[in-house]
C-alpha positions as CSV (number, residue, x, y, z in Angstrom):
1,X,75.5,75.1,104.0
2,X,76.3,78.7,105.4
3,X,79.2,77.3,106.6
4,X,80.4,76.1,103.3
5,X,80.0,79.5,101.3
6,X,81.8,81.1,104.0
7,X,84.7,78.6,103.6
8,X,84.5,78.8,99.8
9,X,84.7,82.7,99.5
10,X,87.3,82.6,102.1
11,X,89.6,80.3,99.8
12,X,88.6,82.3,96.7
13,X,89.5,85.6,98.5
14,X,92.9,84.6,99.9
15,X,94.2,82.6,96.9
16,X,93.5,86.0,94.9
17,X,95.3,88.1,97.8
18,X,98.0,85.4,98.1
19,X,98.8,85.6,93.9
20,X,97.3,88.8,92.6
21,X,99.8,91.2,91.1
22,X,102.6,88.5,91.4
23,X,103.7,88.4,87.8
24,X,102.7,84.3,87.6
25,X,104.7,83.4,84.7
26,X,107.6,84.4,86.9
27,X,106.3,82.8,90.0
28,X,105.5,80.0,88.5
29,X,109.5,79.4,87.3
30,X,110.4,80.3,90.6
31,X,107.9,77.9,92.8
32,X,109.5,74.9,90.3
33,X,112.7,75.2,91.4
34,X,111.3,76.4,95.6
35,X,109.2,73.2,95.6
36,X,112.2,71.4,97.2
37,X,112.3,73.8,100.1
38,X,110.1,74.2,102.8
39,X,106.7,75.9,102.6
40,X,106.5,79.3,103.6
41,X,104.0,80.1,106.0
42,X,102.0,83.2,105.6
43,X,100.5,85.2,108.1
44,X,97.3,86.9,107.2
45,X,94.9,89.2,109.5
46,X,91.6,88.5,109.1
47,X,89.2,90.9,110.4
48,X,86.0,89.7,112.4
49,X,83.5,91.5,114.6
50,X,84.0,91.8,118.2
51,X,82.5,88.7,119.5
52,X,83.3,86.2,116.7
53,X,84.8,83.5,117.6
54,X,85.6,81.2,114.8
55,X,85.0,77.5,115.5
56,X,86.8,75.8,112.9
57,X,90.0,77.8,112.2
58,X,92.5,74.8,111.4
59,X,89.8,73.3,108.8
60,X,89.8,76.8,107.0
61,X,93.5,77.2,106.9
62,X,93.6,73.2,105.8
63,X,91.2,73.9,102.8
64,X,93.2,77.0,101.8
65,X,97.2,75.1,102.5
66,X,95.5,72.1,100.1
67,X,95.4,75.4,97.3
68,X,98.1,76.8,97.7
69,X,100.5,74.3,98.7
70,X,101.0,72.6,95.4
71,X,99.9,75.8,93.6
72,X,102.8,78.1,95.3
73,X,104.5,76.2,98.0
74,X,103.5,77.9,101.2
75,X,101.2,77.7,103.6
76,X,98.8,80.1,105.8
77,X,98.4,81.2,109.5
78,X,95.0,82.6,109.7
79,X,94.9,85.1,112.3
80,X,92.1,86.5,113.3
81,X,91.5,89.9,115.1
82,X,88.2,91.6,116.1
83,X,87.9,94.8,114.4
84,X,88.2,97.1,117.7
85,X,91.7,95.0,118.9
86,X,93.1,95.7,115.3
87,X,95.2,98.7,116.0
88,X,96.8,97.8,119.4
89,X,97.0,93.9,118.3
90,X,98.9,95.0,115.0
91,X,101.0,97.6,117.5
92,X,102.0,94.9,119.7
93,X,102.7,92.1,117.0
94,X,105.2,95.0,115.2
95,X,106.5,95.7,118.7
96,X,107.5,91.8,119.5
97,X,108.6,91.5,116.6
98,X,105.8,88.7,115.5
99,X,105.4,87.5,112.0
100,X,102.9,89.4,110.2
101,X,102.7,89.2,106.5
102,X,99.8,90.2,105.3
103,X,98.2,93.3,106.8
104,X,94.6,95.0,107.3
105,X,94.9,98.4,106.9
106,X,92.5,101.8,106.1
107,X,89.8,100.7,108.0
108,X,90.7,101.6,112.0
109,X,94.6,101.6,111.9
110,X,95.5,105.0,110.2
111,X,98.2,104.6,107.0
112,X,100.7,106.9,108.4
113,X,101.0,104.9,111.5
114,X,102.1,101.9,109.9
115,X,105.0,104.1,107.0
116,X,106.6,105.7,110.0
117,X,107.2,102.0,111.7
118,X,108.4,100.8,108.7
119,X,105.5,98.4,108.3
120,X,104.5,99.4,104.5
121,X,106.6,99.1,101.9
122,X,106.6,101.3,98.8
123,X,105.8,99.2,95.8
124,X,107.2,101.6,93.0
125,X,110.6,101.2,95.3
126,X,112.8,99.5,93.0
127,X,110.6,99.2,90.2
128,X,108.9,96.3,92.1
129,X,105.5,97.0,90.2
130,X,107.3,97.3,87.1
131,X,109.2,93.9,87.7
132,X,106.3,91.9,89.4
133,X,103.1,93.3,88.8
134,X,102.4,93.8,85.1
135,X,99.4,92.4,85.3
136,X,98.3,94.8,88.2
137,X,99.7,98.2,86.0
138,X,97.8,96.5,83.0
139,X,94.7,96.8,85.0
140,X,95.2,99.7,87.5
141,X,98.2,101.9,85.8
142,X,96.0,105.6,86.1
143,X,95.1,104.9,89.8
144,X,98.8,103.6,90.6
């Protein structure tokens, strides 16, 4: 049962990191025409305490590809990272030049570490908020 409500808030929490801010009417006219192509895979950090060893990894990133795989035509590569190997994993990904697509940042891995490699990008370059994210100005325009 524990089990199970882990899975479930992990699906709820990465579908709304995977299309939050996305501008879905957009999205959605642009994943008609990509659902020919490929998937794109996604790789996501995800955080865990040193120690944790996570048992059934491929089930977890099956439940969450059977989401978003006809809901926005990609797929995800769960990688998980304990807490105190964050910094130096991230470091060494960058360095090799691994696919990382989705971050963990502010916790142990200082900001300015990750703008001076080039890691961050600014979303009010090119308007991108303006363009994509309507819904996240609607809702968070005074802190943005």
């Amino acid at each position: 049962m524990k089990k199970e409500i882990h899975k479930t808030i992990l699906k709820i929490g990465l579908l709304a990191v995977l299309t939050a801010g996305t501008g879905l009417k957009e999205a959605n006219a642009a994943i008609q025409t990509d659902k020919a192509k490929e998937p794109y895979e996604v790789a996501v950090q995800m955080v865990v305490l040193p120690g944790t060893e996570i048992q059934n990894e491929a089930d977890i990133e099956e439940a969450i590809d059977a989401i978003t795989l006809p809901a926005i035509n990609c797929t995800v590569d769960l990688q998980f990272i304990w807490i105190s190997e964050l910094p130096n994993t991230t470091n060494l990904a960058i360095a090799g030049n691994e696919k990382i697509d989705l971050i963990h940042v502010g916790t142990v891995q200082p900001l300015s570490s990750l703008v001076g490699a080039d890691i961050l990008y600014d979303m009010n370059t090119d308007d991108l908020l303006q363009k994509h994210g309507q819904e996240l100005v609607s809702l968070y325009g005074k802190l943005l």
